[in-house]
C-alpha positions as CSV (number, residue, x, y, z in Angstrom):
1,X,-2.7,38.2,-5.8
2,X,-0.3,40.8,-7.2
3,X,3.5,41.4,-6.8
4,X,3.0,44.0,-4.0
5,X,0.5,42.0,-1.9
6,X,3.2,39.0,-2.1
7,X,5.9,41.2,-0.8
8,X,4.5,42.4,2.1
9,X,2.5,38.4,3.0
10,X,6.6,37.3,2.5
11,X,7.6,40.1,5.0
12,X,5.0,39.5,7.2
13,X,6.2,35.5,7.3
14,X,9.2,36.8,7.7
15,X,8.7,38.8,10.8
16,X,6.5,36.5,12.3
17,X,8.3,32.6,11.8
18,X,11.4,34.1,12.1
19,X,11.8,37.0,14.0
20,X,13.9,38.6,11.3
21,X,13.0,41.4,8.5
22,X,13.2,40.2,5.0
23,X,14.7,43.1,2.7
24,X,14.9,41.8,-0.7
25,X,12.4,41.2,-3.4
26,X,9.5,38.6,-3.5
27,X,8.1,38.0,-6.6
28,X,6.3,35.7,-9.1
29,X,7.5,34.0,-11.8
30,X,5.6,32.3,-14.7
31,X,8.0,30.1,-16.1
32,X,8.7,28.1,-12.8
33,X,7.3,24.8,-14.2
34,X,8.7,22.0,-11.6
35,X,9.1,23.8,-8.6
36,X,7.1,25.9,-6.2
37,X,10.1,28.4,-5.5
38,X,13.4,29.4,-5.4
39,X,15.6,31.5,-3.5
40,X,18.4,32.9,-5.7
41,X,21.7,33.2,-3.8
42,X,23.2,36.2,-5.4
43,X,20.5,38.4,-5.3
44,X,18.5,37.1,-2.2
45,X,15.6,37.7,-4.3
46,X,12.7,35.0,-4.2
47,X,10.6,33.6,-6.7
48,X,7.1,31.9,-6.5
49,X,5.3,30.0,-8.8
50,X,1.8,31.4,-9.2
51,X,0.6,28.1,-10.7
52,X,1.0,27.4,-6.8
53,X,-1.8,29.5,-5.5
54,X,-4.2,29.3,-8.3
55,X,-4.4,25.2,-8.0
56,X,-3.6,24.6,-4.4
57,X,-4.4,27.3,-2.5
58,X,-3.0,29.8,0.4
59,X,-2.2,27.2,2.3
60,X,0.2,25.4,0.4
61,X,1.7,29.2,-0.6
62,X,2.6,30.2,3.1
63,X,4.3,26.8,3.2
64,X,6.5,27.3,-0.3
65,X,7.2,30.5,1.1
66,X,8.4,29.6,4.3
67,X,10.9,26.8,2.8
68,X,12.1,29.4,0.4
69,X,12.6,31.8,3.9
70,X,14.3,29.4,5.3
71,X,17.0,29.7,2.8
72,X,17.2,33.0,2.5
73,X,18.0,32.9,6.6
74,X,20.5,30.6,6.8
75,X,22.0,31.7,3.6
76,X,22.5,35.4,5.3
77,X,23.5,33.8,8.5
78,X,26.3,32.0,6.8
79,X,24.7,28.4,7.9
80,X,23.8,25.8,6.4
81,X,21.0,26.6,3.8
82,X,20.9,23.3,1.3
83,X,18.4,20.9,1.7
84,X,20.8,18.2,2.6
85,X,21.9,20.4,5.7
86,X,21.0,19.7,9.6
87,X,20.2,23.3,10.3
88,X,17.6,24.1,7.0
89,X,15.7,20.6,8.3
90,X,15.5,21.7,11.3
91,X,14.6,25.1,10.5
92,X,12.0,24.2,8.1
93,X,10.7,21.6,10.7
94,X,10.0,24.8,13.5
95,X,8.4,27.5,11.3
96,X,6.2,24.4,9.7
97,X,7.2,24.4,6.4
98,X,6.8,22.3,3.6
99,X,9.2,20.3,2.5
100,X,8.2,19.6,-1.0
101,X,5.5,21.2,-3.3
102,X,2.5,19.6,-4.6
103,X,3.1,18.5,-8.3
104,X,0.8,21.0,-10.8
105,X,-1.7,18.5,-12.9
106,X,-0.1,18.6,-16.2
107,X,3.0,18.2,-15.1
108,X,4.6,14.8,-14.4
109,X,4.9,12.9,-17.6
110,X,4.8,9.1,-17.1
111,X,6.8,7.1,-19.9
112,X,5.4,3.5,-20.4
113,X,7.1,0.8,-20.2
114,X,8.3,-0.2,-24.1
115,X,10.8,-3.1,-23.8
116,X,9.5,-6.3,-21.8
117,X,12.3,-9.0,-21.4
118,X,11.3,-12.6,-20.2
119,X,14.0,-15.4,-18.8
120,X,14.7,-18.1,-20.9
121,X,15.4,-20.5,-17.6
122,X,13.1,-19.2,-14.8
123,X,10.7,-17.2,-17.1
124,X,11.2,-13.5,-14.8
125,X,9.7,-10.9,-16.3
126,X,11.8,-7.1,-16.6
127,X,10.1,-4.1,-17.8
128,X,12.3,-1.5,-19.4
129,X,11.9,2.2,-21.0
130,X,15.3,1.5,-23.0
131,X,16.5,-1.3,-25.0
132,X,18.9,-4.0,-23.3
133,X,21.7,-5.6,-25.1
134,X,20.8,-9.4,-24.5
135,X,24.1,-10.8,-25.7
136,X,25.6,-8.6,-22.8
137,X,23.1,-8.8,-20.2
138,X,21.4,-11.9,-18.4
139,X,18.7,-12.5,-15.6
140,X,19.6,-11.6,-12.3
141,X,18.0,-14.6,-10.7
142,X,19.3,-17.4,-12.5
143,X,22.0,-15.9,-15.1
144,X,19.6,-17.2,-17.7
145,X,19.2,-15.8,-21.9
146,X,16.8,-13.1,-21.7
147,X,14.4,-12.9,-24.6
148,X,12.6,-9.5,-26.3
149,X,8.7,-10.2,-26.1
C-alpha cells in the first residue's frame, strides 16, 4: 500500500465511522517500533506503522486507524481524546475499534529471571530481575532471612 492509497482508505474511514471529513495527512512511518499509530496533536497528522499491515493484515489496519480517528475527532472537537477518557472509550467502542495493537514478532523482549531468593524459615521462593539487599529486606510471609541460591 502506498502513502496515497492510505490517505484516501483514512478519509474514507473517516467519512464513513464518523460522519466527519478528515483534512490532514495520513501517513506511514518506519520507525514506529512499539505502537501501531499515533495521532500527533499539533499537526493532526497521523502516522501508521507499516509493519502493521504487512504481518497482520487489513483487518487489524482499519482498526489502528480507527483508534488513531478517534483521537483526531475528539481532539478537534475539544473532548476528551486520551485513552483514559469516557468519551474516546466510548467512541472507539461504536466505530469498533481496536483498542490495542497486536505486538510485531521480534518485538517483546522477555528478561529471565536472574536472582532466585529462598526463606530461611518457611523456605518461599521469590524470583527477581534485580538484586535484593538481604540485610534490608525479609520474606513477606514469615519475616524470615532470605538467602541468594
Amino acid at each position: 500500500m502506498k502513502q496515497t492509497e492510505l490517505q484516501q482508505l483514512v478519509e474514507e474511514i473517516s467519512a464513513t465511522y464518523f460522519n466527519r471529513p478528515f483534512l490532514h495527512v495520513a501517513r506511514f512511518n518506519k520507525r514506529l517500533k512499539t505502537t501501531g499509530g499515533r495521532y500527533l496533536l499539533e499537526s493532526h497528522d497521523i502516522e501508521i506503522n507499516p509493519k502493521q499491515l504487512e504481518v497482520h493484515g487489513m483487518d487489524d489496519l482499519i482498526g489502528i486507524i480507527k483508534h488513531e480517528l478517534c483521537h483526531y475527532h475528539l481532539h478537534l472537537l475539544n473532548r476528551g481524546y486520551k485513552h483514559r477518557d469516557r468519551d474516546f472509550k466510548q467512541l472507539l467502542n461504536e466505530v469498533g475499534g481496536t483498542r490495542f495493537c497486536q505486538t510485531l514478532p521480534g518485538q517483546r523482549r522477555t528478561e529471565s529471571v536472574k536472582y532466585i531468593y529462598t526463606c530461611k524459615g518457611c523456605n518461599q521462593r521469590y524470583t527477581r530481575k534485580r538484586k535484593v539487599d538481604t540485610r534490608r529486606f525479609v520474606c513477606g510471609k514469615c519475616s524470615g532471612k532470605l538467602i541468594l541460591k
